[in-house]
C-alpha positions as CSV (number, residue, x, y, z in Angstrom):
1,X,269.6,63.7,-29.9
2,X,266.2,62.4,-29.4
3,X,263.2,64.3,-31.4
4,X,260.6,66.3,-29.3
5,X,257.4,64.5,-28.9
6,X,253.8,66.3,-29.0
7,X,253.7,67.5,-25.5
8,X,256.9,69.3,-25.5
9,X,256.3,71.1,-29.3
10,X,252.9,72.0,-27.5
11,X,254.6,73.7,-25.0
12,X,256.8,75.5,-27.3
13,X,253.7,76.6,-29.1
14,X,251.7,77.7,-25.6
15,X,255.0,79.2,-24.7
16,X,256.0,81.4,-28.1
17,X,252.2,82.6,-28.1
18,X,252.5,83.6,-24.5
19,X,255.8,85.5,-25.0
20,X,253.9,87.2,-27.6
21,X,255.0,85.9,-31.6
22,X,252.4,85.4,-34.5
23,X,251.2,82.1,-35.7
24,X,253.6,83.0,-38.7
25,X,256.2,83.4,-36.8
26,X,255.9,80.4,-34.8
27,X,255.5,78.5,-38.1
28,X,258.5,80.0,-39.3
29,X,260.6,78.9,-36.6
30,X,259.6,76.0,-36.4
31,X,260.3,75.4,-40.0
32,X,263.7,76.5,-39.5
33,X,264.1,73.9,-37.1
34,X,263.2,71.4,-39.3
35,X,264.6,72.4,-42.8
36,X,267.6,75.0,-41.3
37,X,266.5,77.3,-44.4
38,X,267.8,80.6,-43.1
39,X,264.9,82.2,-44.9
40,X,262.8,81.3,-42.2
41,X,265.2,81.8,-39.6
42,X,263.9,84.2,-36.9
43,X,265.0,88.3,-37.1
44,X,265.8,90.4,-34.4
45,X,262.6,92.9,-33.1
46,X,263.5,96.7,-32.8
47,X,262.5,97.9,-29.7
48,X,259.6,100.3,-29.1
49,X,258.0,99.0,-32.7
């Protein structure tokens, strides 16, 4: 599998801001991706919250 290069994890970024997640969030996830530390893995949002 090759690794993502700048333009495509910028348009993860732009696109995870525009469906609305925190920069925390983002960070998180994207140091799940990297590490796989479940910690940082995403959680499910309630709905209506």
């Amino acid at each position: 599998m090759d690794a993502m290069n700048m333009q495509e994890t910028s348009r993860m970024i732009l696109g995870l801001r525009a469906a609305g997640w925190s920069e925390k969030e983002i960070n998180d996830f994207l140091l799940y991706i990297e590490s796989g530390e479940e910690q940082y893995k995403p959680k499910v949002k309630e709905q209506g919250k």
